[in-house]
TINU-401901 format. One record per residue: z, x, y of N, C-alpha, C in turn; residue in three letters. Coordinates in steps of 0.02 Angstrom, whole numbers, m for minus. Example, Ala and Ser with C-alpha at 12.3 -4.5 7.8 and 13.67 -1.06 7.14 Angstrom:
<nutis>
+--------+--------+--------+--------+--------+--------+--------+--------+--------+---------+
!    nc3 !    nc1 !    nc2 !   cac3 !   cac1 !   cac2 !    cc3 !    cc1 !    cc2 ! residuo !
+--------+--------+--------+--------+--------+--------+--------+--------+--------+---------+
!    390 !    660 !   m284 !    390 !    615 !   m225 !    390 !    660 !   m165 !     ALA !
!    354 !    642 !   m112 !    357 !    684 !    m53 !    394 !    645 !      2 !     SER !
+--------+--------+--------+--------+--------+--------+--------+--------+--------+---------+
</nutis>
This chain:
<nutis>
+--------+--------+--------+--------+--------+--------+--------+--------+--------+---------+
!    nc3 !    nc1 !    nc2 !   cac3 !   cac1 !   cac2 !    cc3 !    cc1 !    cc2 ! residuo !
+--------+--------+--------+--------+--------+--------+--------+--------+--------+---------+
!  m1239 !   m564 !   2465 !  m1219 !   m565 !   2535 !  m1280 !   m558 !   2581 !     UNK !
!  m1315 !   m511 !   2569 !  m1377 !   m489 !   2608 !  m1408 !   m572 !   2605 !     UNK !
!  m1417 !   m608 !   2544 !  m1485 !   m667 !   2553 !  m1439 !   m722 !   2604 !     UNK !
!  m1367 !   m741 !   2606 !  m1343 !   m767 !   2646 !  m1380 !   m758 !   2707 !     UNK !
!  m1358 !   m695 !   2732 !  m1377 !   m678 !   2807 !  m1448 !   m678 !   2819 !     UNK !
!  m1479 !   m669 !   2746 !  m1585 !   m695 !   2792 !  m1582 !   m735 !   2784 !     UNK !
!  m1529 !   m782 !   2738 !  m1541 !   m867 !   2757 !  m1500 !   m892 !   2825 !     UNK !
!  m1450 !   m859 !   2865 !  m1433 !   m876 !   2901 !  m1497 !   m868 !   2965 !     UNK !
!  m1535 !   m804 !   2967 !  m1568 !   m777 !   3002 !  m1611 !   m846 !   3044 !     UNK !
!  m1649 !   m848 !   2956 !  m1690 !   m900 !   2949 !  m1685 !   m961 !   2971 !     UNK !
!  m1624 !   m978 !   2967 !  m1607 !  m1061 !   2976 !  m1628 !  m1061 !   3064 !     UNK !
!  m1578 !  m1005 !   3087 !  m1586 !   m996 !   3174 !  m1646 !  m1004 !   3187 !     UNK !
!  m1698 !   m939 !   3157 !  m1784 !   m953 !   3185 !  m1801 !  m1028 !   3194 !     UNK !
!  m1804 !  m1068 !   3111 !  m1829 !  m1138 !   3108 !  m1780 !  m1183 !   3146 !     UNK !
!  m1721 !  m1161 !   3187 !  m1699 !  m1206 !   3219 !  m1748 !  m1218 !   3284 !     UNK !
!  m1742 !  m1146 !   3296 !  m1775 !  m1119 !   3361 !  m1847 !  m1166 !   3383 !     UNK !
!  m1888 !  m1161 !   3340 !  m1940 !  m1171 !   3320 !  m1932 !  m1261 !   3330 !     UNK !
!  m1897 !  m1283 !   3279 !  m1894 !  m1353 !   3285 !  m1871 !  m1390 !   3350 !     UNK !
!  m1844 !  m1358 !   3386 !  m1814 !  m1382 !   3467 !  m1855 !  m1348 !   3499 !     UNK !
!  m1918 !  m1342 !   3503 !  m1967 !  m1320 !   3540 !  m2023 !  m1367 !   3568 !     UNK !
!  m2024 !  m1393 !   3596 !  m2088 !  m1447 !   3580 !  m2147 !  m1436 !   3596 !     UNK !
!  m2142 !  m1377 !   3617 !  m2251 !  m1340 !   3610 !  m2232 !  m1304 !   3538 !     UNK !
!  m2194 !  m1297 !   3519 !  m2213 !  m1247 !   3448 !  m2221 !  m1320 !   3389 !     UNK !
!  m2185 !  m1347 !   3410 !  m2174 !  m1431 !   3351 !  m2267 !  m1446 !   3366 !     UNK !
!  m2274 !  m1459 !   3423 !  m2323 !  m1469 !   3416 !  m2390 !  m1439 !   3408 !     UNK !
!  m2395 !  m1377 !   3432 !  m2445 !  m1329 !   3394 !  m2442 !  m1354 !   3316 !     UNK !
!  m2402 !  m1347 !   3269 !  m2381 !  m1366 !   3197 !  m2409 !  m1430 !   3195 !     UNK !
!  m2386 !  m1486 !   3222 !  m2422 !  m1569 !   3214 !  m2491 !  m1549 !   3248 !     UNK !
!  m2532 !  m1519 !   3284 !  m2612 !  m1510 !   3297 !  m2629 !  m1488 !   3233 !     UNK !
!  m2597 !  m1416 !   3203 !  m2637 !  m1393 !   3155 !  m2635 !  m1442 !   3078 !     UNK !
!  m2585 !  m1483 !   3078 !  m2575 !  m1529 !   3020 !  m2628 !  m1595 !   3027 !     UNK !
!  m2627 !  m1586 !   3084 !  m2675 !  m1643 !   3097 !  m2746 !  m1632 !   3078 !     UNK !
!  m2778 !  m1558 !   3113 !  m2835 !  m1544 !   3134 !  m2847 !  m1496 !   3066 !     UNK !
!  m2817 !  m1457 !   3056 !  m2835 !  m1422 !   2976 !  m2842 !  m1356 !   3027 !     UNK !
!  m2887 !  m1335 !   3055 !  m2901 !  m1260 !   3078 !  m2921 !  m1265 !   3163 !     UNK !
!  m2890 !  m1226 !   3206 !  m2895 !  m1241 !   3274 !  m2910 !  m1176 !   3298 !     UNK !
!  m2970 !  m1161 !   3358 !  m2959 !  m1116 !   3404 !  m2912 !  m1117 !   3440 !     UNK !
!  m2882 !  m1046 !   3449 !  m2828 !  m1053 !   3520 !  m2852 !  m1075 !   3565 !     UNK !
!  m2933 !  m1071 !   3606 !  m2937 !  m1106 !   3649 !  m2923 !  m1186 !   3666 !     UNK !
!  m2958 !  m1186 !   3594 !  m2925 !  m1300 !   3575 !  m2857 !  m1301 !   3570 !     UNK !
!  m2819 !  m1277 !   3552 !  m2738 !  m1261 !   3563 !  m2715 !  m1273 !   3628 !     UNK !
!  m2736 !  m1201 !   3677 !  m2725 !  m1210 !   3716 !  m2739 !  m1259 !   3793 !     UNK !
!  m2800 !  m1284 !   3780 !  m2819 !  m1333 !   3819 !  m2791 !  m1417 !   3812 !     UNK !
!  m2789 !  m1423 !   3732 !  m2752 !  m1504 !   3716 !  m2685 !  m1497 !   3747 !     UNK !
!  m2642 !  m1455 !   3745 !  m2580 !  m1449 !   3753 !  m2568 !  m1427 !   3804 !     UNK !
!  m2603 !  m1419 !   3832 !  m2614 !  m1388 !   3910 !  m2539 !  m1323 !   3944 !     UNK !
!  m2578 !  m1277 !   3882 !  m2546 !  m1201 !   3901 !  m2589 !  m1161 !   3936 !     UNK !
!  m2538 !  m1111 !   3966 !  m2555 !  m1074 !   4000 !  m2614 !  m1033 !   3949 !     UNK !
!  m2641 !   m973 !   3982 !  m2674 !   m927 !   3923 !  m2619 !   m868 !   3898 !     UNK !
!  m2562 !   m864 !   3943 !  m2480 !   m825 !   3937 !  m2486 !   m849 !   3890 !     UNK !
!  m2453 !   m894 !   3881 !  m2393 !   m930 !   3851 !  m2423 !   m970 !   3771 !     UNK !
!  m2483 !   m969 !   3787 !  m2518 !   m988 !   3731 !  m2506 !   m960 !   3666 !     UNK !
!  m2540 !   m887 !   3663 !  m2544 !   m826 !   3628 !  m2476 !   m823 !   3603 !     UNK !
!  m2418 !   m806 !   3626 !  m2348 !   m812 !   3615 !  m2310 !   m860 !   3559 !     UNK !
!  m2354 !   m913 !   3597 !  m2334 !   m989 !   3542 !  m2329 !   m960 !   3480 !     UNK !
!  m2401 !   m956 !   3477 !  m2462 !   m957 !   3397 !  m2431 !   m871 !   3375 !     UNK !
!  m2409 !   m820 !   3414 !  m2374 !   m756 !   3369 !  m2319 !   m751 !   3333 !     UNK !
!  m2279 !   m821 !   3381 !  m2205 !   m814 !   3340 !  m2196 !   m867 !   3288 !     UNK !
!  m2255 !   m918 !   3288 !  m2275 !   m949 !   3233 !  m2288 !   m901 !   3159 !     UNK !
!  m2343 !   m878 !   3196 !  m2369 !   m832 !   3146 !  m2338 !   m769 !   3090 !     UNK !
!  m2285 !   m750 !   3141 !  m2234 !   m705 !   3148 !  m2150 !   m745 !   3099 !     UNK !
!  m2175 !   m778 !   3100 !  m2127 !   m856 !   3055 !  m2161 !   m872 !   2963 !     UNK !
!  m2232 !   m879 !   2988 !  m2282 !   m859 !   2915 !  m2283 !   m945 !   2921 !     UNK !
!  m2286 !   m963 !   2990 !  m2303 !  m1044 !   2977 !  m2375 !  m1060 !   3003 !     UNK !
!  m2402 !  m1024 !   3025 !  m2482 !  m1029 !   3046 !  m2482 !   m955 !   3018 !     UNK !
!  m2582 !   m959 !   3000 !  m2612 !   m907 !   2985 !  m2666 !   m912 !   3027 !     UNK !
!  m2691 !   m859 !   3030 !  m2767 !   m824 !   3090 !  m2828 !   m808 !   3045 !     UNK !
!  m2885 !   m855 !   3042 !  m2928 !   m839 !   3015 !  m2972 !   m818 !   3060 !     UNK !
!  m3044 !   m797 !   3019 !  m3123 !   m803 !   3057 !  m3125 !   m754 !   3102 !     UNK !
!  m3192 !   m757 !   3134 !  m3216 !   m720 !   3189 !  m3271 !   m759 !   3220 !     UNK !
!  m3246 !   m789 !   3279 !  m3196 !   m788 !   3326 !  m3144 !   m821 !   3286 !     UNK !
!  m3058 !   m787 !   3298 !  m3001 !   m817 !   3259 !  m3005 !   m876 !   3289 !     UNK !
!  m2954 !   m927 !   3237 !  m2940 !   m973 !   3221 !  m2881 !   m984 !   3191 !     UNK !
!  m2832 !  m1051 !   3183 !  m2771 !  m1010 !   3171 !  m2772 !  m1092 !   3121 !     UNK !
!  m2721 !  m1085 !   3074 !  m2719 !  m1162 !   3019 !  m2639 !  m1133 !   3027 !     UNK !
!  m2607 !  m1188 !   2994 !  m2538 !  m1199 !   2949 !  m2558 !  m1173 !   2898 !     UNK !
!  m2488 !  m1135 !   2884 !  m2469 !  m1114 !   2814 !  m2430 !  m1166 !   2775 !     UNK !
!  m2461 !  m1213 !   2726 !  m2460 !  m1267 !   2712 !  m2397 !  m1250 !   2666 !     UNK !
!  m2398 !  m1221 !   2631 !  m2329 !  m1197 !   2583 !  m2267 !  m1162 !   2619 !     UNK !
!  m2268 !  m1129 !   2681 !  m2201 !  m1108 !   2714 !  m2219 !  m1161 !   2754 !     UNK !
!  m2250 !  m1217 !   2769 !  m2218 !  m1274 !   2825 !  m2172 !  m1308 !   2773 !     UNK !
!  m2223 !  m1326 !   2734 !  m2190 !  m1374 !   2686 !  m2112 !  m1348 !   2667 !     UNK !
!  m2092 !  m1300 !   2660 !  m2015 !  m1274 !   2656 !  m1999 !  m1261 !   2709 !     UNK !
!  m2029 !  m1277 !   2782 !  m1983 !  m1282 !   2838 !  m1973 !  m1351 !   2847 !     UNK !
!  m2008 !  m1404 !   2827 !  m1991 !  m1479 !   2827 !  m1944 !  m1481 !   2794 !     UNK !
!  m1946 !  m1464 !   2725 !  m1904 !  m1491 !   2690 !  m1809 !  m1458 !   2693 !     UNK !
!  m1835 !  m1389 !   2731 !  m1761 !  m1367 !   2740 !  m1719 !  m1420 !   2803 !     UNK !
!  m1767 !  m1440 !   2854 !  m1739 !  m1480 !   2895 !  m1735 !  m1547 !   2880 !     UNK !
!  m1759 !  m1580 !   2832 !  m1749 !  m1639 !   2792 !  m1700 !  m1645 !   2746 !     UNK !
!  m1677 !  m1588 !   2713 !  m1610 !  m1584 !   2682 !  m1551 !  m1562 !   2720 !     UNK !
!  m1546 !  m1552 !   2771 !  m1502 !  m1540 !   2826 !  m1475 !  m1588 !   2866 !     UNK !
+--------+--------+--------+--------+--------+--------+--------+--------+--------+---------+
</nutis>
């Protein structure tokens, strides 16, 4: 019963996420680009410096981008995207 309801949880987040179209696309930059500063983030896509940070936490906070380096840098998590594609491709 419990894995139902974190799969229900779950489905909501990656819905969330997928009807977003700065978060879709933060995800298509980093698939594209391999590893991005938030500043390059935020300037291609032309976010605020708010609203930026937010994007890339609840991404992160999802385990679909990771934060490297110093100065950070943020990539896709190539193995939880890949099972967020494919959960919305079998759907």
């Amino acid at each position: 019963m419990i894995d139902e309801k974190d799969n229900i949880q779950k489905n909501t987040k990656y819905e969330k996420i997928l009807n977003d179209p700065i978060k879709m696309g933060i995800l298509k930059m980093l698939e594209k680009e391999d590893t991005c500063s938030l500043g390059y983030i935020i300037q291609k896509l032309r976010l605020s410096n708010v609203t930026g940070p937010e994007h890339i936490l609840e991404l992160r906070n999802m385990g679909l981008v990771n934060k490297t380096g110093n100065p950070p840098s943020f990539q896709l998590n190539k193995e939880n995207y890949a099972e967020f594609i494919k959960h919305f491709a079998a759907n």
